[in-house]
C-alpha positions, 0 to 999 in steps of 0.5 A, spaced: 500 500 500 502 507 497 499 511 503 497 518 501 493 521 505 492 519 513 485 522 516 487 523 524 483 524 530 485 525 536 491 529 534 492 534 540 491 529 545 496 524 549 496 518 544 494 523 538 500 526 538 505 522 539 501 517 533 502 524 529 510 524 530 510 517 528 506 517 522 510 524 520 516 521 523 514 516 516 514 522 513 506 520 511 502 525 510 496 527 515 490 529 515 488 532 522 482 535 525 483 539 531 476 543 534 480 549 535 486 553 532 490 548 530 497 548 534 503 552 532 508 547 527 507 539 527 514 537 525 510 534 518 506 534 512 499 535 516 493 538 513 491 541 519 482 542 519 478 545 524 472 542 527 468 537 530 465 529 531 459 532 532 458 537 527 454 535 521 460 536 515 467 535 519 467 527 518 466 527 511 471 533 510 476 529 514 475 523 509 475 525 503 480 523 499 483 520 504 487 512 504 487 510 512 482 513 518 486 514 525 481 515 529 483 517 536 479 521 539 474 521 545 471 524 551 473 520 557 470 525 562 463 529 562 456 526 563 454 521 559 450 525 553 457 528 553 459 522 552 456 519 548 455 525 542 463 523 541 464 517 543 457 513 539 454 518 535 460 523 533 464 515 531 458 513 528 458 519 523 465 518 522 465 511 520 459 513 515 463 519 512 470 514 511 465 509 508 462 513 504 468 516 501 471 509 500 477 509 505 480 503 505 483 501 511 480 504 518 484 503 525 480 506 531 482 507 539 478 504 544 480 502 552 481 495 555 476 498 560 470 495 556 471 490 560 469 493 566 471 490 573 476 485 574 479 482 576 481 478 570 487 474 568 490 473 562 484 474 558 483 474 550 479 477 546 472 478 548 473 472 554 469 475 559 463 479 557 464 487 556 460 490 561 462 497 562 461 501 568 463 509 566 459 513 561 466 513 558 467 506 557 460 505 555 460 510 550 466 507 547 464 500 546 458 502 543 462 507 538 467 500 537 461 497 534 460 503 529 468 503 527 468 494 526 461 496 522 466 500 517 471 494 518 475 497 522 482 494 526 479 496 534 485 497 538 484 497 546 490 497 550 489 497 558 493 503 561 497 508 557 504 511 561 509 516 558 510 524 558 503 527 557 500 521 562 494 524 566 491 520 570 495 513 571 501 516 574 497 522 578 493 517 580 498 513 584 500 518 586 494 520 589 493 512 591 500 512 595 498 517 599 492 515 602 493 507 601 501 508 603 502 499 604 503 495 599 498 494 596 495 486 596 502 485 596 503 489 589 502 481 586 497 485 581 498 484 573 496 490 569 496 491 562 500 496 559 503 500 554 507 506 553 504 512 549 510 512 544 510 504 542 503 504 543 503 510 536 508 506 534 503 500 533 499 505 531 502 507 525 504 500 522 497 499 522 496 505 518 502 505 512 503 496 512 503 494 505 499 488 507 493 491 511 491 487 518 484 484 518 478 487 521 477 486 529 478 487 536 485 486 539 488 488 545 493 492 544 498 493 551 505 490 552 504 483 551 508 482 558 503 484 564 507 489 569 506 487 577 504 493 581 509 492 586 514 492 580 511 499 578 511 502 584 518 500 585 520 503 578 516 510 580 519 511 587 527 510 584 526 515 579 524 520 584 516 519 581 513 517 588 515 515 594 517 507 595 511 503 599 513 499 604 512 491 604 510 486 605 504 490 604 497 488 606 491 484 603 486 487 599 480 489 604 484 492 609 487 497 604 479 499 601 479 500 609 485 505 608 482 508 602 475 509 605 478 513 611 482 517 606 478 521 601 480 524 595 478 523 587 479 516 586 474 512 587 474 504 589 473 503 582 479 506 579 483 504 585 482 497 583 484 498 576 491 498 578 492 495 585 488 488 583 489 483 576 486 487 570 491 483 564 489 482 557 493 477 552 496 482 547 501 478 543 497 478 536 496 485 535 504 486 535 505 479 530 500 481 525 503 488 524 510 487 525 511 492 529 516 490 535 512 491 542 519 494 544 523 493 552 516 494 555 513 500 560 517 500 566 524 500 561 520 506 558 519 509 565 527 512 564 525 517 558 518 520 562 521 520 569 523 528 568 515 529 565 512 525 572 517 529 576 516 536 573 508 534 573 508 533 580 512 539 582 507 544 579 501 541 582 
């Protein structure tokens, strides 16, 4: 496949931006649509479109013309209409638009979260049912339905680290604070990816000569990560403080993170500090693309980005 033209959503976000440096980096041109002045340079061949998902002339604007569909964007916050107008109706126009303009190869972002609450282990593809429990995650399987309608290949990593994290990171922050033992021992096995290798997959989808097929893969490292081994990481690059062991059972530290109140629910907390590993292999196999040393080796380049976050607050 010549890739001419890729159509990128999701461009200004955290995964969106570094999946625009790897397809520019290939010297692919993009197509990007942003809902505000586009940012000041790109480092590419971007085509910068100003609009939005849930406008009605944006998604068949972003299409036309274009060979791939990226679509990276979605609302992880908000209320649930909120949600759903991006997450469902904004990807239903768009899939409609990519169709119509005949697009031929279509990659979209969705969120192990899908899945709901754990714990789960080692789990393949669609092994337990998908029952979500956020307005985000709903909204977001419902869109994942649209987008392999279209014949989309459906990403969905677990948790999502490097410079630009937002809520993995902050949250164990936050955990530590208020749970401050190790916890359930750091036995845990979490998957996840570092934002950089998780774009680099992403392009390879988009520019492969030979397409993947259509479908849902779990796309984090394929080597689950302990907790214990996170914390472990963060603390000796200055990230967070260590934890001490051996650490305390399960149910001891919901008591803890109950007598100490913050933004993070019981829910959240659960999703890092209990089994939420999803089988991810295939995805790396099929694209050709090597998974690289995995999250924690990658933990060294973003360690300046965590410290200065934390600094400012």
């Amino acid at each position: 496949m010549t890739t001419r033209v890729v159509a990128l959503t999701g461009s200004t976000g955290f995964i969106g931006s570094a999946a625009l440096r790897a397809l520019t980096e290939q010297g692919v041109r993009v197509r990007a649509l942003v809902r505000s002045a586009p940012p000041q340079g790109g480092g590419g061949p971007v085509e910068w479109l100003t609009g939005d998902l849930t406008d009605a002339v944006s998604p068949a604007r972003l299409c036309e013309g274009a060979d791939v569909l990226v679509h990276l964007a979605s609302r992880v916050g908000g209320s649930e209409e909120e949600c759903e107008a991006v997450n469902s109706r904004g990807t239903e126009a768009l899939m409609g638009a990519a169709v119509r303009a005949g697009v031929g190869r279509i990659v979209h972002l969705s969120t192990a979260a899908v899945y709901g609450a754990g714990p789960h282990r080692g789990i393949a593809v669609d092994g337990v049912p998908a029952v979500p429990v956020s307005a985000a995650s709903r909204t977001r399987l419902a869109g994942e339905r649209h987008a392999r309608e279209a014949g989309a290949v459906v990403l969905r990593p677990g948790l999502v680290t490097g410079a630009g994290d937002r809520w993995v990171v902050p949250a164990l922050e936050e955990l530590v604070r208020r749970v401050p033992v190790l916890w359930d021992g750091g036995t845990a096995r979490l998957s996840m990816v570092d934002v950089g290798d998780l774009a680099r997959l992403i392009a390879a989808l988009a520019t492969a000569r030979e397409a993947v097929a259509p479908g849902v893969h779990h796309a984090s490292h394929p080597e689950p990560v302990r907790t214990g081994d996170l914390l472990a990481a963060l603390a000796g690059y200055g990230v967070l403080p260590a934890l001490p062991g051996p650490g305390q059972p399960w149910a001891a530290c919901l008591r803890l993170l109950d007598e100490h109140r913050g933004r993070i629910s019981e829910r959240q907390f659960a999703l890092v500090g209990q089994d939420h590993w999803y089988r991810s292999e295939d995805i790396w196999r099929l694209a050709q693309c090597p998974p690289g040393p995995g999250p924690l080796a990658r933990l060294a380049d973003a360690a300046d980005w965590y410290r200065r976050r934390s600094a400012q607050g």
